[in-house]
C-alpha positions as CSV (number, residue, x, y, z in Angstrom):
1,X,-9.3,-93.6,21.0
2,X,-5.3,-93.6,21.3
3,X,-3.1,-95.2,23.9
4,X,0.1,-93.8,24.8
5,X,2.8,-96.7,25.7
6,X,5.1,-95.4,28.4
7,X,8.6,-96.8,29.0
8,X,9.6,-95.8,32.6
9,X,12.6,-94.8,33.7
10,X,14.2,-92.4,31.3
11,X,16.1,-89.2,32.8
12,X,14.8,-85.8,31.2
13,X,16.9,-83.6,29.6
14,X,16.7,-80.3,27.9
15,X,14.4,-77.3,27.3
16,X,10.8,-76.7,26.7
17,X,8.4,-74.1,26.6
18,X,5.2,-73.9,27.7
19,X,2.0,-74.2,25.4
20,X,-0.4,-71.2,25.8
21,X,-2.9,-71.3,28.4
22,X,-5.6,-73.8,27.5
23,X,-8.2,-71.7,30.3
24,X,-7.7,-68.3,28.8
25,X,-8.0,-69.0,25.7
26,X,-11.2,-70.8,25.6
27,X,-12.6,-67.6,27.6
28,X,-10.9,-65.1,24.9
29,X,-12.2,-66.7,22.2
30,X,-15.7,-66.4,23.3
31,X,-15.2,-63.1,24.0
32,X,-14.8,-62.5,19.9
33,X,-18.5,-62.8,20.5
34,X,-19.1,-59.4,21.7
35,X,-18.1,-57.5,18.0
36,X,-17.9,-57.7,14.8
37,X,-15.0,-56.5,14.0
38,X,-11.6,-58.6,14.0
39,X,-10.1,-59.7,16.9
40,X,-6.3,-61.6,16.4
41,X,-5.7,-64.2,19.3
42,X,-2.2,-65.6,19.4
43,X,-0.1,-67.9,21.3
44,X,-3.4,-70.0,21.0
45,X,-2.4,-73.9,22.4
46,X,-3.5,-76.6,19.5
47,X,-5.3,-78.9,21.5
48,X,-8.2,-80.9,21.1
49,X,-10.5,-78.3,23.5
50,X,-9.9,-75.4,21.5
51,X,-10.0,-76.3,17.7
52,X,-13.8,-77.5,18.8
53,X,-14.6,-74.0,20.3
54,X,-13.4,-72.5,17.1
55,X,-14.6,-74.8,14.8
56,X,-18.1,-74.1,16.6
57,X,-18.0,-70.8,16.4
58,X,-16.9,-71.1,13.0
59,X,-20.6,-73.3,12.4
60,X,-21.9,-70.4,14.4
61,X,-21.4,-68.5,11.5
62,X,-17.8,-66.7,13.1
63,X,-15.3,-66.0,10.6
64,X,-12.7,-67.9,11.1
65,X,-8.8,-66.9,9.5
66,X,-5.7,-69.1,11.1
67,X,-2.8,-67.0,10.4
68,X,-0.5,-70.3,12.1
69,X,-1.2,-73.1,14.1
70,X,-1.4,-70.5,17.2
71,X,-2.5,-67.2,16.0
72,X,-6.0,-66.7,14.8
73,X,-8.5,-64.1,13.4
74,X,-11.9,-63.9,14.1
75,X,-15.0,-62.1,13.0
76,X,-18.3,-62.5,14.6
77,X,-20.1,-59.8,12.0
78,X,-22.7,-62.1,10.5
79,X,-24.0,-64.9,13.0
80,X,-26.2,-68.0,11.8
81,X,-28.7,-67.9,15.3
82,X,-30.7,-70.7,13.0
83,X,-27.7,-72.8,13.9
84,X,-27.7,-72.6,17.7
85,X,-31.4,-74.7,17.3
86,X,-30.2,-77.7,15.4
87,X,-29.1,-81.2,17.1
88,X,-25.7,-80.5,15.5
89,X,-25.0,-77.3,17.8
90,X,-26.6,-79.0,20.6
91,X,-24.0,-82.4,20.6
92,X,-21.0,-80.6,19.6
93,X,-21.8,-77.6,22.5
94,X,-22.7,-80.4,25.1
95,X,-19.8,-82.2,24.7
96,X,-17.5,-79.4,25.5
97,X,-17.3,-77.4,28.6
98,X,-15.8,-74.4,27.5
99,X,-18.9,-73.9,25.4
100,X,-20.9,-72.1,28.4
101,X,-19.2,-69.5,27.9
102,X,-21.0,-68.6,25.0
103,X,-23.7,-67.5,26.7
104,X,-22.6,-64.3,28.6
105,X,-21.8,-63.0,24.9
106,X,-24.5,-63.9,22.9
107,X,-26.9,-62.8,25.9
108,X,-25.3,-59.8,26.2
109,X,-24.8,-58.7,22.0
110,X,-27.9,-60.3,20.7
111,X,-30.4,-60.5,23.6
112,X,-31.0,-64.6,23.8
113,X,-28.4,-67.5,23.7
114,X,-29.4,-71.4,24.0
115,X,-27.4,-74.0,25.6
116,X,-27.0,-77.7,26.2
117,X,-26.0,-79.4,29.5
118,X,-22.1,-79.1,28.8
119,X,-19.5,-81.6,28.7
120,X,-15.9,-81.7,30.0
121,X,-14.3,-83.8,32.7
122,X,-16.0,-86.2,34.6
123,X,-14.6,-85.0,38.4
124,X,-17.9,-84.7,40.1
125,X,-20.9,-82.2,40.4
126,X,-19.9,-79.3,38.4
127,X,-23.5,-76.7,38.9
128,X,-24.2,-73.7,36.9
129,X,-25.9,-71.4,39.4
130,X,-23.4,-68.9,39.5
131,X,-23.5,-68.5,36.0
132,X,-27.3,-68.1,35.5
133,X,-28.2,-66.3,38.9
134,X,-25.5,-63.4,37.8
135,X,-27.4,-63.1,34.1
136,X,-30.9,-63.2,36.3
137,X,-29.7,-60.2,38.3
138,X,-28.7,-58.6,35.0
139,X,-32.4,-58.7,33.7
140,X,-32.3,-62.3,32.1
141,X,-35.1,-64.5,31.6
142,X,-33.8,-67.9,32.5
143,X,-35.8,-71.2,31.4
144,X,-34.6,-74.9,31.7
145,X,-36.0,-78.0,29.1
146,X,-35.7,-80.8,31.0
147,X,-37.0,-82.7,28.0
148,X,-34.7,-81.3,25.8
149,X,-31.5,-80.5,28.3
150,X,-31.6,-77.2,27.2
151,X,-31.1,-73.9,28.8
152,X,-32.5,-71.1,26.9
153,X,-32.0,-67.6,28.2
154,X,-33.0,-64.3,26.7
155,X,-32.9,-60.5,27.2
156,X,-35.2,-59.0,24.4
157,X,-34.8,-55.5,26.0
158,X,-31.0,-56.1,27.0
159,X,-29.3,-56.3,30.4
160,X,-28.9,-53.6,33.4
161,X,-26.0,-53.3,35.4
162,X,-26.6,-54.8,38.8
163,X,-24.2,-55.5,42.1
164,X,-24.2,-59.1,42.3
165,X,-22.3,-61.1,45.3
166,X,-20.9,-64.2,43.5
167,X,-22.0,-67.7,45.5
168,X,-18.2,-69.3,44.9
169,X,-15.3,-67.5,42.9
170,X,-16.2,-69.5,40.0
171,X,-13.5,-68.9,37.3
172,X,-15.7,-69.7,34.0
173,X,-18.8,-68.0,36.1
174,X,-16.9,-64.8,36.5
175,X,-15.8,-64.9,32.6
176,X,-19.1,-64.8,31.8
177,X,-20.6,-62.3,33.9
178,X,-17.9,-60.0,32.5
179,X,-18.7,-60.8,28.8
180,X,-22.5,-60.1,29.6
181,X,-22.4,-57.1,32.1
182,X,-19.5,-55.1,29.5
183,X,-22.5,-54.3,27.0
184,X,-24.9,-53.5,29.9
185,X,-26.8,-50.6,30.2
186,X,-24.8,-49.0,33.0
187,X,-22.8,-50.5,35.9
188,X,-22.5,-53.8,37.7
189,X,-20.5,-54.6,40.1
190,X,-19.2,-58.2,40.9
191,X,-18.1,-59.4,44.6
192,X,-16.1,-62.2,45.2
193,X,-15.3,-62.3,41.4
194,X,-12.4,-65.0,40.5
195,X,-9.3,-63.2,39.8
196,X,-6.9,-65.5,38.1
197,X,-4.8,-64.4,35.8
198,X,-6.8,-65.6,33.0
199,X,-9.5,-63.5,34.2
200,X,-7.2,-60.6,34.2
201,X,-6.2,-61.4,30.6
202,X,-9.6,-61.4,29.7
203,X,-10.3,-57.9,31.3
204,X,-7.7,-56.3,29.7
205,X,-8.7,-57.9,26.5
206,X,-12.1,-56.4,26.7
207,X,-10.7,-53.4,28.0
208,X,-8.5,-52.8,24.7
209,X,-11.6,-53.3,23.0
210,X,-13.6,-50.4,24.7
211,X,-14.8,-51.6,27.9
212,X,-15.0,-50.0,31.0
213,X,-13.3,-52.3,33.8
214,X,-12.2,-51.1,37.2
215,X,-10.4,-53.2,40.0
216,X,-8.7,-56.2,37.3
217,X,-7.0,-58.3,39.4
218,X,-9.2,-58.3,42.9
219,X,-11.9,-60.1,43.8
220,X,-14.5,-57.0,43.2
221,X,-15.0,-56.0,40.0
222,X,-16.8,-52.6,38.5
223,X,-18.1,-52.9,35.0
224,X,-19.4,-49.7,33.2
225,X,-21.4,-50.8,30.4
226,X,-20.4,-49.7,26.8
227,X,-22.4,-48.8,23.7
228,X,-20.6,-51.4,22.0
229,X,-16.6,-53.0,21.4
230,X,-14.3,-53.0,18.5
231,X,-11.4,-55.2,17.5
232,X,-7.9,-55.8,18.9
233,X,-4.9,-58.1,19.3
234,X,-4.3,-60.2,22.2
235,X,-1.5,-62.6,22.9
236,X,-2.5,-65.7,25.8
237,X,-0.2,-66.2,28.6
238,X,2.2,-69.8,28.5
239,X,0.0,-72.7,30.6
240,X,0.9,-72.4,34.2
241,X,-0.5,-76.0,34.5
242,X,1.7,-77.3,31.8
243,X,4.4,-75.4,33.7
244,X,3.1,-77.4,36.8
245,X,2.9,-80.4,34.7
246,X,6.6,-80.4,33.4
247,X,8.2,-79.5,37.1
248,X,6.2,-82.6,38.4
249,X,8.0,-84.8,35.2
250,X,11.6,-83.5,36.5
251,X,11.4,-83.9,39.5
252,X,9.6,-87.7,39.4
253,X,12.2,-88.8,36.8
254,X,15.4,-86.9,39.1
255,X,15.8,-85.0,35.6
256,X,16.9,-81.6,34.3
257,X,15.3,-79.4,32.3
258,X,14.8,-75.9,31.6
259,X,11.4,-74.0,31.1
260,X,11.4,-71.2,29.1
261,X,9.3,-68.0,29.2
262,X,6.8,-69.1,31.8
263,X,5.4,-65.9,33.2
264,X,6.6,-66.3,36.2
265,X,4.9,-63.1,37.9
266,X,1.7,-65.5,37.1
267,X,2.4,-68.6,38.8
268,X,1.2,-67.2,41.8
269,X,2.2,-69.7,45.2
270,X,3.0,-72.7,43.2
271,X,6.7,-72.5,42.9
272,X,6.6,-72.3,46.1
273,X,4.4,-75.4,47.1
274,X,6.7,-77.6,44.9
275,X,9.6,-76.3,46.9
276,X,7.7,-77.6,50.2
277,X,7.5,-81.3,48.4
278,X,11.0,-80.7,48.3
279,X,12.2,-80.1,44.5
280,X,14.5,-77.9,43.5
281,X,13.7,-75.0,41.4
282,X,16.0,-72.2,40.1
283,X,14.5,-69.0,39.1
284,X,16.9,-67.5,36.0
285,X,15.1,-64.5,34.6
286,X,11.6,-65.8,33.2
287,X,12.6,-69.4,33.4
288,X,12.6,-72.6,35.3
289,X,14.9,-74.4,35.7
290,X,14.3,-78.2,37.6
291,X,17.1,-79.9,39.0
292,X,16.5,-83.1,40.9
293,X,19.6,-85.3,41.3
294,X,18.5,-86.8,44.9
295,X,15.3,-87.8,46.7
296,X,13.5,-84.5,47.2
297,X,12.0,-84.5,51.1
298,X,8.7,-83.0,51.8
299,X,8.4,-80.2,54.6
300,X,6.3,-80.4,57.3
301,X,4.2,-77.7,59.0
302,X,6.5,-75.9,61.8
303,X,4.7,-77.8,64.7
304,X,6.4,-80.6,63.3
305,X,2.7,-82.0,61.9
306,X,2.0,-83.2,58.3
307,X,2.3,-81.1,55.3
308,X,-1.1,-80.4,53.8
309,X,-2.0,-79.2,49.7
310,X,-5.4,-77.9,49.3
311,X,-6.5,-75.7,46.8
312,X,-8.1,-72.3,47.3
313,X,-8.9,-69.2,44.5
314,X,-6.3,-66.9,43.1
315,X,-3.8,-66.6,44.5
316,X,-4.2,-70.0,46.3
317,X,-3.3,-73.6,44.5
318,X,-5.4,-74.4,41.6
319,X,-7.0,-77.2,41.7
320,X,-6.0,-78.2,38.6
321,X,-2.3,-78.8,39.9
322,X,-3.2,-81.6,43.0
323,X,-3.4,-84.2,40.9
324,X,0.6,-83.4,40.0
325,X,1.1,-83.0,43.9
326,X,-0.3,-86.0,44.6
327,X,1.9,-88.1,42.2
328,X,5.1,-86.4,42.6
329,X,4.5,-87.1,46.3
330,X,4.9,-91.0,45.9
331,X,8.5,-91.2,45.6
332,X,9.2,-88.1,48.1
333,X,10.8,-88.8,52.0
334,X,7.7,-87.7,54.2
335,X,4.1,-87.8,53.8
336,X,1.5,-85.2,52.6
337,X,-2.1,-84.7,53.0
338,X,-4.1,-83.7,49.6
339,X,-7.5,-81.5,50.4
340,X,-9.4,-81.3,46.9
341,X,-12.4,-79.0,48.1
342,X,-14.0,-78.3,45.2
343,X,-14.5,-81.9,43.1
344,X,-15.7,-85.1,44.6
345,X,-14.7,-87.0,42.0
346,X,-11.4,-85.9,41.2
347,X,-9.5,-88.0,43.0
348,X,-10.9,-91.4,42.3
349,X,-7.8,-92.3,39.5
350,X,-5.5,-93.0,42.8
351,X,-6.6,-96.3,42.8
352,X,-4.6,-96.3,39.5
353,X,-1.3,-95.2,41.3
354,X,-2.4,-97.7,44.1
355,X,-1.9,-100.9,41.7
356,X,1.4,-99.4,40.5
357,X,2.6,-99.4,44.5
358,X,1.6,-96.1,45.7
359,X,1.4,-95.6,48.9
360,X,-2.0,-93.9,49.2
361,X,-5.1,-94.4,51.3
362,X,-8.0,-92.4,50.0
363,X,-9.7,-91.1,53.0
364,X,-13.1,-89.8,51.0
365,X,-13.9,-88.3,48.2
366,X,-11.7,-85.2,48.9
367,X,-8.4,-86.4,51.0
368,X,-6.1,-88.7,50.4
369,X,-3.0,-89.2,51.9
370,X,0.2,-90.2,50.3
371,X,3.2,-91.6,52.5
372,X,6.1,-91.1,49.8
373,X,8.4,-94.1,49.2
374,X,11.6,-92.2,49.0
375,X,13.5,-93.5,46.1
376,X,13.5,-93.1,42.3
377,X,11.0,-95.5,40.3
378,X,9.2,-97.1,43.4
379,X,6.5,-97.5,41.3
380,X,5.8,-100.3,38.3
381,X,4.4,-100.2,35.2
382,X,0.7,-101.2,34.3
383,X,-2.6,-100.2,31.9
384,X,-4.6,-97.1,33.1
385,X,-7.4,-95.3,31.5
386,X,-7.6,-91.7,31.6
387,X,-11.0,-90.8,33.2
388,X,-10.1,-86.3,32.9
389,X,-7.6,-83.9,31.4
390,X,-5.2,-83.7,34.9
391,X,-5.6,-86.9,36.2
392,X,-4.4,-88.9,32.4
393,X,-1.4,-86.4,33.0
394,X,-0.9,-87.7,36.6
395,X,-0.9,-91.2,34.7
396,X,1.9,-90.1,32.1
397,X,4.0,-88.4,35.0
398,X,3.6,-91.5,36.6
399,X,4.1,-94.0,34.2
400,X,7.7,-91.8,32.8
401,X,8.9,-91.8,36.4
402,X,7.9,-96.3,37.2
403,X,10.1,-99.1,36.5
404,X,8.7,-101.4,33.1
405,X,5.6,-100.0,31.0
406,X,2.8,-98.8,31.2
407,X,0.2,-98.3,28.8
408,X,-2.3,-95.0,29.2
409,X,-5.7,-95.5,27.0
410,X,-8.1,-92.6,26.3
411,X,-5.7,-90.7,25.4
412,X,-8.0,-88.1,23.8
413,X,-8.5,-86.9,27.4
414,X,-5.1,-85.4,27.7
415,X,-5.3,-83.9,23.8
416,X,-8.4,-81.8,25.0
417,X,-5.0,-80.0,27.3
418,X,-1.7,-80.7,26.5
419,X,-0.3,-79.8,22.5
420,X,1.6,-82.6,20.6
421,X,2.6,-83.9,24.4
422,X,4.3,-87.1,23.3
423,X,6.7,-85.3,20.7
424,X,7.8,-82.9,23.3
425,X,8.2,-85.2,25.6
426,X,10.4,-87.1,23.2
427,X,12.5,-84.4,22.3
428,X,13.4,-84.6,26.1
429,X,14.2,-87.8,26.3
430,X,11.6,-90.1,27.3
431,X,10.1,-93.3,25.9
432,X,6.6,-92.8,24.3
433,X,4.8,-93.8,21.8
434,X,0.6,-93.5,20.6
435,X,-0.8,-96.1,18.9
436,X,-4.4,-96.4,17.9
437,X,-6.8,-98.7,19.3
């Protein structure tokens, strides 16, 4: 394990550009599941989360070909299913949550697919059902090992279309119900599908490889099933957390800094939410730019009542950005409530932020309100541990924006998302350094 130490302080300058988008991708590269010929994935992020779905895959028996350090090709011609039944595949798949994803594939191109309990972050109760109720409906046979902590699933005759009503618009469970219903003997239809743009992506992936997909980008999709898929080339859209994650770093510093070639037409309401904490943001072309030389001010609701942030599905707030709301808001003028619906747990590093002198009372496993403090480095230094992906970046933005230093351990958290982070952040301007423990 790593520990990053943080010296506070520091005004950002410069430009960056985005890493590509650590949620697409670990849904496209399943999706090399579904043929054997080669499929080319690039603007592929290097982080920790992805090099262990492609090194899986490539123990799966998926040949593997990196062209770069963000383009690779893959061909899933020749699989090793032997390999899907030893301990090895069962503790590296557990221990990474992108790994469900798998399953839709496997089910739906070879007719079975195994899979341990999966890992990820630790931000509360994070269930399944979606996932396995839609492959039920699709003709699945669905059995759990409760000695083992094993899900084994199987469709010896194959899968028929079926109109399914999704439970929640879950974004993995929607990935995979795509990947499984695309080789289905004819059509499904999924309502109240996820339709984030990495869900899009994915589609039109699978639709440049010869599927049949009607209504991308809505909540109800129709899937024609398809004899089989071929190859293609996909490029993954930049990070829209990351860009999340770098407008939070300006404007808690009172920096500027450019971002380059974020997709902008895919950021959906989230410029827009960080203009109602009060930071300035300039639209020029496809970039950002973040310029925060005073105090930003947080709106309130046009009664004159708090500002509230929740997050809701595309096109809503992603849940993955309230942890960078929620820290940015400590040294805004105003207060602001945070509403994270969807995990109990994810909110628990505020006490963190609390001993630095936050200003936050945690009202219950969901809320917490943060009364800003109004000035530049209100906070201080001190020694966190990173308990997820988006709340150790919360930590760094934190720490970059306090007076003294902090020190961040478990570093490893925030590799499993962000590419190289302390080098870029470097090349900005501010004070970090990893060390080893």
């Amino acid at each position: 394990m790593g520990t990053f130490i943080v010296e506070g302080g520091n005004k950002l300058s410069g430009t960056i550009r985005p890493q590509g988008a650590k949620n697409e991708a670990l849904e496209v590269i399943c999706a090399t599941l579904l043929t054997s010929e080669k499929v080319t994935i690039s603007n592929l992020p290097d982080i920790l989360d992805v090099r262990n779905l492609i090194s899986l895959l490539a123990d799966l028996g998926v040949k593997v070909n990196f062209i770069d350090s963000h383009t690779c090709e893959f061909q899933a011609s020749d699989l090793d299913f032997k390999y899907i039944e030893t301990a090895d595949y069962r503790r590296r798949a557990a221990s990474l949550r992108g790994s469900v994803m798998i399953i839709g594939p496997l089910l739906s191109r070879f007719g079975r697919a195994v899979l341990p309990k999966p890992g990820g972050d630790k931000i509360g109760r994070r269930r399944l059902d979606t996932h396995f109720q839609g492959m039920i409906s699709l003709g699945a046979a669905f059995e759990y090992d409760s000695k083992e902590g094993l899900y084994k699933i199987s469709a010896p005759d194959g899968l028929a279309g079926q109109y399914m009503l999704l439970d929640e618009a879950s974004v993995t469970g929607t990935a995979n119900l795509i990947m499984a219903a695309v080789l289905a003997k004819g059509t499904t239809t999924i309502y109240n599908a996820a339709c984030e743009p990495y869900i899009q992506q994915l589609c039109m992936m699978l639709v440049s490889m010869g599927a049949d997909i009607e209504g991308i980008g809505s909540n109800l999709l129709t899937i024609n099933g398809v004899e089989s898929l071929g190859g293609t080339s996909h490029t993954c859209l930049p990070d829209m957390i990351e860009v999340g994650s770098f407008i939070g770093m300006a404007a808690m510093t009172g920096s500027d800094i450019v971002l380059e070639d974020v997709s902008l037409r895919n950021l959906g309401i989230m410029p827009e939410m960080f203009r109602r904490l009060g930071v300035n943001l300039h639209i020029e072309g496809d970039n950002i730019r973040v310029s925060q030389p005073e105090i930003y001010e947080i709106e309130t609701f046009m009664d004159g009542s708090i500002m509230t942030f929740a997050d809701a599905p595309w096109p809503g707030l992603s849940p993955d950005l309230l942890s960078i709301f929620l820290v940015v808001a400590t040294q805004a003028r105003g207060s602001v409530l945070i509403h994270q619906k969807m995990f109990e747990s994810r909110l628990f590093f505020v006490d963190k932020l609390i001993d630095m002198g936050a200003r936050i009372i945690l009202c219950d496993p969901h809320r917490a309100a943060v009364i800003g403090s109004g000035r530049f480095q209100s906070l201080h230094g001190t020694t966190m541990v990173s308990p997820d992906i988006r709340a150790g970046i919360a930590m760094l933005i934190a720490a970059l924006g306090s007076t003294g230093t902090s020190r961040i351990q478990n570093i490893d958290q925030i590799d499993r998302g962000y590419e190289n982070i302390e080098s870029r952040l470097r090349g900005l301007g501010a004070s970090i350094i990893r060390v080893d423990d």
